[in-house]
C-alpha positions as CSV (number, residue, x, y, z in Angstrom):
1,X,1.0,13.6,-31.8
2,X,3.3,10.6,-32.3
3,X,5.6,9.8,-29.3
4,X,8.8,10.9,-29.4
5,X,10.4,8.9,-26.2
6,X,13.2,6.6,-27.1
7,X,12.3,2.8,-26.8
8,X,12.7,1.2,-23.1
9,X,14.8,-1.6,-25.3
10,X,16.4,-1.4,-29.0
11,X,16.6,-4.9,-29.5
12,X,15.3,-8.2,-28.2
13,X,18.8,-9.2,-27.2
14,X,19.3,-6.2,-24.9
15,X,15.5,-7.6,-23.3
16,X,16.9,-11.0,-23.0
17,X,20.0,-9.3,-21.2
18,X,18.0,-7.5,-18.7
19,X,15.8,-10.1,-18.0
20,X,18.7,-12.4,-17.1
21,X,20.1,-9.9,-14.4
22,X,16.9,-9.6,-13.2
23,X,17.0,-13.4,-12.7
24,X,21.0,-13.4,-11.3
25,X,19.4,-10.2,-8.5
26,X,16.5,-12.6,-7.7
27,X,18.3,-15.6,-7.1
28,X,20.9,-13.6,-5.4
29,X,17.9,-12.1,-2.6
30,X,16.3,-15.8,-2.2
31,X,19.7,-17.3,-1.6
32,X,19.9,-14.7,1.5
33,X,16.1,-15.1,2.4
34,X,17.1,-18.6,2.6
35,X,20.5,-18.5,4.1
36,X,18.4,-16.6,7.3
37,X,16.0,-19.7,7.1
38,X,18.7,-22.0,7.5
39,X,20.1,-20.5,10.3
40,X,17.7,-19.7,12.1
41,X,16.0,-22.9,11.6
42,X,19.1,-25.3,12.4
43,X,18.6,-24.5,15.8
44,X,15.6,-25.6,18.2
45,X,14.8,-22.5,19.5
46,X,16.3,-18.7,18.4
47,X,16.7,-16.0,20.4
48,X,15.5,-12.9,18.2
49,X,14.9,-9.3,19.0
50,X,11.7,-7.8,17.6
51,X,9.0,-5.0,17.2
52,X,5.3,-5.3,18.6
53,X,3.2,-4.2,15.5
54,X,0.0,-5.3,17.0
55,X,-1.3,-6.9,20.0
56,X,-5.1,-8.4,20.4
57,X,-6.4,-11.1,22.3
58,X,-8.3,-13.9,21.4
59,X,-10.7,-17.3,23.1
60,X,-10.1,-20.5,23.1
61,X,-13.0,-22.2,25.0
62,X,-12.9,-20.0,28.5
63,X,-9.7,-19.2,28.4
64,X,-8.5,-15.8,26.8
65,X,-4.6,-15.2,25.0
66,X,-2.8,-12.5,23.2
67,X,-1.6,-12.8,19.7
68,X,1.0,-10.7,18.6
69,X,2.3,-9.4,15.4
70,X,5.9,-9.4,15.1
71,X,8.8,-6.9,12.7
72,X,12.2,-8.6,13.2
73,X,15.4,-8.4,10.9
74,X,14.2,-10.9,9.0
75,X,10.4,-10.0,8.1
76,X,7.0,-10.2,9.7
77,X,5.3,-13.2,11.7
78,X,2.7,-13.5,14.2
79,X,2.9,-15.8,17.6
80,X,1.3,-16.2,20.6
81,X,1.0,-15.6,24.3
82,X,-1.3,-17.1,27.5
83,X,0.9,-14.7,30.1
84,X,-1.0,-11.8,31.3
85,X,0.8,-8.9,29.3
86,X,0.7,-5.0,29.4
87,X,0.1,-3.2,26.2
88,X,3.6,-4.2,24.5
89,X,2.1,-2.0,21.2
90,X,5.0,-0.3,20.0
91,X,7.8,-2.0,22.0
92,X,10.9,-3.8,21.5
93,X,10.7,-7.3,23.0
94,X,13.1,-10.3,23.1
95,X,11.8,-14.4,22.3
96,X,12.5,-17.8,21.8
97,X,10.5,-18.8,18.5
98,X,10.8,-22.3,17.2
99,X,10.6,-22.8,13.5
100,X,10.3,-26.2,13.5
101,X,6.8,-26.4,11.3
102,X,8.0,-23.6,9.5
103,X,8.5,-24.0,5.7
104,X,10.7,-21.9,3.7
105,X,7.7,-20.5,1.9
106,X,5.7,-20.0,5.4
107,X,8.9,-18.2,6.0
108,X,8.7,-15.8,2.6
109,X,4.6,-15.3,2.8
110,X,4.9,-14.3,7.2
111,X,4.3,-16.9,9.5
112,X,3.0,-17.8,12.8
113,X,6.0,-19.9,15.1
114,X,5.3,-21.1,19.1
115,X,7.2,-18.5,21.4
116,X,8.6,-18.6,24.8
117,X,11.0,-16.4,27.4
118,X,9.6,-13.0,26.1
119,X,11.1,-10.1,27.7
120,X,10.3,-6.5,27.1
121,X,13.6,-4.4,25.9
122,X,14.7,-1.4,27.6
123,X,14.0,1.6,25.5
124,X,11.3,3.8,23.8
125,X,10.6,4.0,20.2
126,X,12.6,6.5,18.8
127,X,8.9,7.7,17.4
128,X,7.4,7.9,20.6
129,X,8.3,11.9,20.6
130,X,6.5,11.7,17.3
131,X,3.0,9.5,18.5
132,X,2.8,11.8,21.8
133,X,3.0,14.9,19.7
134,X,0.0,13.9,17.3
135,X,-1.9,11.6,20.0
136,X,-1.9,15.4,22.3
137,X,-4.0,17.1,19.6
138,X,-7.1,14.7,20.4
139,X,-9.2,14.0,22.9
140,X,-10.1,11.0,22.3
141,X,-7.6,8.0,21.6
142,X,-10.0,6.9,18.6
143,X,-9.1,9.8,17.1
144,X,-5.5,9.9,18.0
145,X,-4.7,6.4,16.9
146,X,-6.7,7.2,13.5
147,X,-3.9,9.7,12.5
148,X,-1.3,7.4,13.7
149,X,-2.5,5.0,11.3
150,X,-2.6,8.0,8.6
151,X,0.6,9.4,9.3
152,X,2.6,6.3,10.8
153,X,0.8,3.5,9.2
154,X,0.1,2.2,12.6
155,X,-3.0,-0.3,12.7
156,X,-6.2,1.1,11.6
157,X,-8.8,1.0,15.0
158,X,-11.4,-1.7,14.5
159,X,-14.5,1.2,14.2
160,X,-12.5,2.6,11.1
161,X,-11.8,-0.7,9.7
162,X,-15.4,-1.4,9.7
163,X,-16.0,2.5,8.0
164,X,-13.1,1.4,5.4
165,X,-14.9,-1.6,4.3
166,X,-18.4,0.0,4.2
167,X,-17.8,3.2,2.0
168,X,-15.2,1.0,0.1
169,X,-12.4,3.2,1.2
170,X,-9.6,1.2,2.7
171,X,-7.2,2.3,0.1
172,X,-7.0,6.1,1.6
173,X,-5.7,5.0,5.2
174,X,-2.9,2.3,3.8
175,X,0.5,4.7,3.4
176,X,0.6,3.5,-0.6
177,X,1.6,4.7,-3.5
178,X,-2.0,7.1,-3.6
179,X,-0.5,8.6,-0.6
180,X,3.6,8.9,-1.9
181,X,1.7,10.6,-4.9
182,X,0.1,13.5,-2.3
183,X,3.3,13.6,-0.7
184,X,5.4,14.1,-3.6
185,X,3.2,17.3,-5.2
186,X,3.7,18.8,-1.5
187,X,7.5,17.8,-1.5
188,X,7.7,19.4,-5.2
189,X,5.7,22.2,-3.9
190,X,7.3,23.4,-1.1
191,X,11.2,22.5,-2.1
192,X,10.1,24.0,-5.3
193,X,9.9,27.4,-3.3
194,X,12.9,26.9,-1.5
195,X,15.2,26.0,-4.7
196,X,13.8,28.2,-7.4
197,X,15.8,31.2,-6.3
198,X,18.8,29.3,-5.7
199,X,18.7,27.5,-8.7
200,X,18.3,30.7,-10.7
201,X,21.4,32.0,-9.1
202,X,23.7,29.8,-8.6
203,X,23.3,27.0,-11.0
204,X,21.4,27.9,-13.5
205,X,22.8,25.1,-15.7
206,X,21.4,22.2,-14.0
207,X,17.9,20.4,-14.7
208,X,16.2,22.1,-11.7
209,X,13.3,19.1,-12.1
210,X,15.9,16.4,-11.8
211,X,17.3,17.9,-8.5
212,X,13.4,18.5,-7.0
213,X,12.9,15.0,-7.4
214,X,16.1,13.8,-6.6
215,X,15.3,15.9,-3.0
216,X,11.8,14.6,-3.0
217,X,12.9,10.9,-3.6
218,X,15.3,11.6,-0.5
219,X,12.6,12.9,1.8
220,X,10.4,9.6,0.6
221,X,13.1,7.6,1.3
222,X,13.5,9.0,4.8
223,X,9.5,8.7,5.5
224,X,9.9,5.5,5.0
225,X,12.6,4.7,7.7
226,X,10.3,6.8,10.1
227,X,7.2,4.2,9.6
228,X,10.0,0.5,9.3
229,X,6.9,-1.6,8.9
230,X,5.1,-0.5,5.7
231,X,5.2,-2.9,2.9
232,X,2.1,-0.7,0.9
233,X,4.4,2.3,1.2
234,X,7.9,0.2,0.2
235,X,6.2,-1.2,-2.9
236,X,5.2,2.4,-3.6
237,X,8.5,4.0,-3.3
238,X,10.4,1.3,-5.3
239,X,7.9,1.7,-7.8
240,X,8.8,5.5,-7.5
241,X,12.7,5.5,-7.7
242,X,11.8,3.1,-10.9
243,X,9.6,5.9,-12.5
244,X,11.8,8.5,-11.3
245,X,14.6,6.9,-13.5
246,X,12.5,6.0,-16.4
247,X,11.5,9.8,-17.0
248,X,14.9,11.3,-16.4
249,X,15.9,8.9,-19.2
250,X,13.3,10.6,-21.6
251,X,11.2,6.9,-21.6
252,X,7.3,6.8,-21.4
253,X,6.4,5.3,-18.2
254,X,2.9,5.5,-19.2
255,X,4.1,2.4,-21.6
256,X,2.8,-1.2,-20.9
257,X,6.4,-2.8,-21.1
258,X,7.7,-0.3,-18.5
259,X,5.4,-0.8,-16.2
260,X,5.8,-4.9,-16.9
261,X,9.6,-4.8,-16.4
262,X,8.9,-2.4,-13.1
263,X,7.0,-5.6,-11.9
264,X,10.1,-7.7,-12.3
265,X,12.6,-5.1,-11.0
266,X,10.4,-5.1,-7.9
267,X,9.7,-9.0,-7.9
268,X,14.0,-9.0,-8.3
269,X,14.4,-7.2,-5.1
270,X,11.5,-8.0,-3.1
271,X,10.4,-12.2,-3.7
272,X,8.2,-12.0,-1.2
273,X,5.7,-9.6,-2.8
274,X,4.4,-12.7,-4.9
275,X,2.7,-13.8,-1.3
276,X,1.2,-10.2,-1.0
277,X,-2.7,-9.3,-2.0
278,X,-1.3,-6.0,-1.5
279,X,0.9,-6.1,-4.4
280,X,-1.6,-7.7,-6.4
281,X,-4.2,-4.9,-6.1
282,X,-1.8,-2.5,-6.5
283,X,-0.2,-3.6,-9.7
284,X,-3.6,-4.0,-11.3
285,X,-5.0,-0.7,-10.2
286,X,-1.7,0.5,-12.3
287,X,-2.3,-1.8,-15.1
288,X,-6.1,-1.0,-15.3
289,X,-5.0,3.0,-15.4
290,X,-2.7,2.5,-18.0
291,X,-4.9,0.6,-20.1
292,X,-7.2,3.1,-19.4
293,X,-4.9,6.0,-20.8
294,X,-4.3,3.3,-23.6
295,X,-7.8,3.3,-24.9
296,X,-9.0,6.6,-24.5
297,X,-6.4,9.9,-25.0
298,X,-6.4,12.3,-22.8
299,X,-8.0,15.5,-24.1
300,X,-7.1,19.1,-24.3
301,X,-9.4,21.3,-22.8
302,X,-9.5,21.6,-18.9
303,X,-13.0,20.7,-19.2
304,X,-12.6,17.7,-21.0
305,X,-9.3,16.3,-18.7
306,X,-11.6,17.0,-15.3
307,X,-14.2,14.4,-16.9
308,X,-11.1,12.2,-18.4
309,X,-10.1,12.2,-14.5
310,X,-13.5,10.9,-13.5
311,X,-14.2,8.2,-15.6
312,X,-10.7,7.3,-14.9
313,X,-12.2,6.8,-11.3
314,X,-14.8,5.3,-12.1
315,X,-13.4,2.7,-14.5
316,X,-10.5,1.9,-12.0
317,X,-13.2,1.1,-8.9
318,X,-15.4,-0.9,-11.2
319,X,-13.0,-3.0,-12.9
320,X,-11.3,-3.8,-9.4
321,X,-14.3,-4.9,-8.1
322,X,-14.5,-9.0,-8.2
323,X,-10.9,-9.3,-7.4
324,X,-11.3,-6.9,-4.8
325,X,-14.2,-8.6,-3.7
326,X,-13.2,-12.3,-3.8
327,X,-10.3,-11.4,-0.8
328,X,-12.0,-9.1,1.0
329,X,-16.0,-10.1,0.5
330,X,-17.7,-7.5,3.3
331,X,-19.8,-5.4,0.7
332,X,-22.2,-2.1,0.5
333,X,-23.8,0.0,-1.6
334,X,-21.7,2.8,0.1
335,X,-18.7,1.7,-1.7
336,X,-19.8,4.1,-4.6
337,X,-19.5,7.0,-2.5
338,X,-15.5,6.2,-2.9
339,X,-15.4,8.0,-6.0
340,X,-16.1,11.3,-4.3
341,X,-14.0,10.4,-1.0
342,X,-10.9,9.5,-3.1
343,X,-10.2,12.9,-5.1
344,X,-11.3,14.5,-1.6
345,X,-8.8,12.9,0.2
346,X,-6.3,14.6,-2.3
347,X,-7.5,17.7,-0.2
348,X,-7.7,16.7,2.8
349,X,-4.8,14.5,3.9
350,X,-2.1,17.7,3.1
351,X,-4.5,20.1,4.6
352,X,-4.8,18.1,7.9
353,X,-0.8,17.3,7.9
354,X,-0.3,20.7,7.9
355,X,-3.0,20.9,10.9
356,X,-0.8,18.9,12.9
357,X,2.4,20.5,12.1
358,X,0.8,23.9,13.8
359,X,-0.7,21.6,16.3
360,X,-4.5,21.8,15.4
361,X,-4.8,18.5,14.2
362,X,-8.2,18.0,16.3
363,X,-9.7,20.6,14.0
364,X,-12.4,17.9,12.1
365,X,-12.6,15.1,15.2
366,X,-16.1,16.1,16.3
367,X,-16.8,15.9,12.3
368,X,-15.0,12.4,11.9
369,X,-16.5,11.0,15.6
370,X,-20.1,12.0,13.8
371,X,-19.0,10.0,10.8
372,X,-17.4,6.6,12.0
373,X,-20.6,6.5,15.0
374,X,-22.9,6.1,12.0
375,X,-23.8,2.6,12.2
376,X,-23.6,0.6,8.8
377,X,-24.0,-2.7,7.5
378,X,-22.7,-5.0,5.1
379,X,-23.0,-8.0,3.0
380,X,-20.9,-11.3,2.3
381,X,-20.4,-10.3,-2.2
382,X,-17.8,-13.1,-2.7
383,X,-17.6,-14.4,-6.3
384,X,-16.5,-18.0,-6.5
385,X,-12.7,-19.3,-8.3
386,X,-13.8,-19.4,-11.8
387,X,-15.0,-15.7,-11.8
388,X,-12.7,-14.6,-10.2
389,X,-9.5,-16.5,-12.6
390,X,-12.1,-14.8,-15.4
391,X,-11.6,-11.8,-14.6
392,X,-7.9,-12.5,-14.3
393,X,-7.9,-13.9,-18.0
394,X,-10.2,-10.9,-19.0
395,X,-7.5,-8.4,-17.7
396,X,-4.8,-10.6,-19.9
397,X,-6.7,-10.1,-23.2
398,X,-7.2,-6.4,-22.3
399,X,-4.0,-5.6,-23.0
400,X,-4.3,-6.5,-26.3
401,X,-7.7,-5.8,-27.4
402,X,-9.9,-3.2,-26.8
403,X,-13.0,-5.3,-26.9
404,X,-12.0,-7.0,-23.8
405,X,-11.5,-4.3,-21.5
406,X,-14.8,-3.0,-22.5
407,X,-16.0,-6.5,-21.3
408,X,-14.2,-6.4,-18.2
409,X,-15.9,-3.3,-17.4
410,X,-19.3,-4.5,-18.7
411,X,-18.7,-7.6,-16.1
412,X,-17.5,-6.0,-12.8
413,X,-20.4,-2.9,-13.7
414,X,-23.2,-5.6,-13.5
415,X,-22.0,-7.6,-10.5
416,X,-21.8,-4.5,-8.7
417,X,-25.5,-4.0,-9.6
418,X,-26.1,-7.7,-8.2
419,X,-24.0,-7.0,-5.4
420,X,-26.7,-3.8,-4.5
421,X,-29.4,-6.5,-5.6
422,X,-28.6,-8.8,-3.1
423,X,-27.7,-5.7,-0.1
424,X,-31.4,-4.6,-1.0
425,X,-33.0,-8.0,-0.6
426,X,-31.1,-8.5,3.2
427,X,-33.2,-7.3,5.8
């Protein structure tokens, strides 16, 4: 069936046109990135106001500190304390920072800066309602500040980092875009009830689709207020609004040159997502989907699209597998069990939202306690710079030839296989 969705551009003018306003938006967003540099840097030390995102502590010979993790009105940063401080997780605190080693790149990637004169802020977070109501389902704070991390993208505890990382998982408890895609079939769902009969009765002349998601992108856009410190889930839900557009303007999304030009509208907006791994992973998984739907169509029978849907699984986790691997090198052979956990999770995380809405979100913690107390182990699979820019090249040609995706695969496939090689040979 040929494609009957107009072109995303007619002429290479009207490309040349876009792609200078996307230049005038970026240069317009760095010039204010750097205009908050400048003044907060003219002076030796600033008084700012910001959120605690994360407090740990850390040696240095005998001696013990805290380091903190900063959100303030101008971006993330991490600095230090030697006081003896309460658990500031979750408050609003005042401090001196000096910027004076600070670059103005330091200052787009997150940065760490000297602090001094920190003062806690009167005041709860206006979440705290929110935290108290999940965190009083469980009886254990593991458990409590799990869902917090599923529901408020709160810091992952350490045991469930270490689970992430072992069964390959870490993608499921980051609010992304895998999660905005949950969130939007329950938003389209559920409004979808509510509308329907208005819709039918009142206006039957409007595009009922375009006002769901015109509701759903609302409620999205209000989630994300409720988290303020999720960069996964803002990346996701620009790239959502973008889509959003693209299909109510009868364009294929599923189009390589859409999804490249969604790249720069984000870039546009947000500069700093160059700096982020996050980003990075994320715009491949895309790309490696839509090359995937590129190569091989999707079928007809229901059959047929349930095994389309998991070789497109499998593909994906294998073809991110060295450039997942070269940041993030802790490796196991339990990473395969992913591509049963990851559809599952499609079941589970609206099923145990709804839990907590009726307040039995505790219903699978003796379940999940079992699971995260299994103890596991893991190797160092860290391919070196040339692999690793290979792959990256690999990826490039991909997109143009068919060939070279199948070589991509081939290549991530039998480093995997080494990588299980090498956990088999560890004692």
């Amino acid at each position: 069936m040929n494609n009957l969705s107009p072109p995303l551009f007619f002429s290479k003018k009207e490309r040349l046109v876009f792609l200078l306003f996307l230049i005038a938006i970026l240069s317009c967003t760095l010039s204010y990135k750097y205009y908050q540099f400048h003044t907060l840097k003219s002076k030796k030390s600033t008084k700012i106001e910001a959120n605690v995102l994360l407090q740990y502590t850390k040696m240095r010979g005998d001696k013990s500190y805290y380091v903190l993790k900063l959100q303030s009105n101008f971006g993330t940063f991490y600095t230090t304390s030697w006081e003896d401080l309460k658990n500031l997780k979750n408050k609003r605190i005042s401090l001196n920072i000096i910027l004076k080693q600070v670059s103005f790149v330091d200052f787009l990637k997150g940065f760490y800066a000297p602090s001094f004169n920190l003062s806690l802020l009167q005041g709860e977070d206006f979440r705290k309602p929110l935290r108290d109501f999940i965190l009083s389902q469980h009886q254990t704070q593991l458990m409590g500040e799990y869902y917090l991390s599923l529901f408020l993208s709160d810091p992952l505890p350490l045991p469930w980092r270490d689970l992430a990382q072992s069964y390959g998982i870490a993608h499921i408890f980051a609010i992304s875009g895998y999660h905005t895609g949950i969130l939007s079939a329950i938003g389209f769902f559920i409004l979808g009830l509510i509308y329907s009969p208005l819709h039918k009765r009142y206006f039957p002349y409007r595009n009922r689709y375009f006002d769901l998601g015109m509701l759903v992108l609302l409620l999205l856009i209000v989630y994300y207020f409720l988290l303020t410190q999720s960069p996964s889930y803002l990346r996701a839900l620009a790239m959502s609004c973008v889509a959003f557009f693209l299909i109510f303007k009868g364009l294929d999304i599923l189009k390589l040159e859409s999804f490249f030009w969604s790249i720069g509208i984000l870039l546009s907006f947000f500069p700093t997502l160059i700096f982020s791994v996050g980003f990075y992973f994320s715009s491949f998984g895309v790309l490696y989907i839509l090359l995937f739907f590129k190569y091989f169509k999707i079928p007809r029978t229901l059959f047929q699209k349930l095994l389309y849907g998991f070789f497109l699984n499998v593909f994906t986790f294998f073809l991110m597998g060295v450039i997942v691997y070269y940041f993030f090198p802790p490796f196991s052979p339990l990473s395969l069990t992913s591509l049963i956990f990851t559809p599952l999770f499609t079941l589970y995380y609206p099923l145990i939202l709804l839990a907590h809405f009726f307040s039995f979100g505790g219903l699978l913690d003796l379940l999940l306690l079992w699971w995260v107390n299994i103890d596991t182990h893991t190797i160092t699979l860290q391919p070196n710079l040339f692999f690793f820019l290979f792959c990256n090249f690999l990826t490039l040609l991909a997109i143009f030839y068919r060939y070279a995706f199948y070589t991509l695969f081939g290549v991530n496939l039998i480093y995997y296989i080494y990588g299980i090689y090498l956990f088999a040979k560890t004692p």
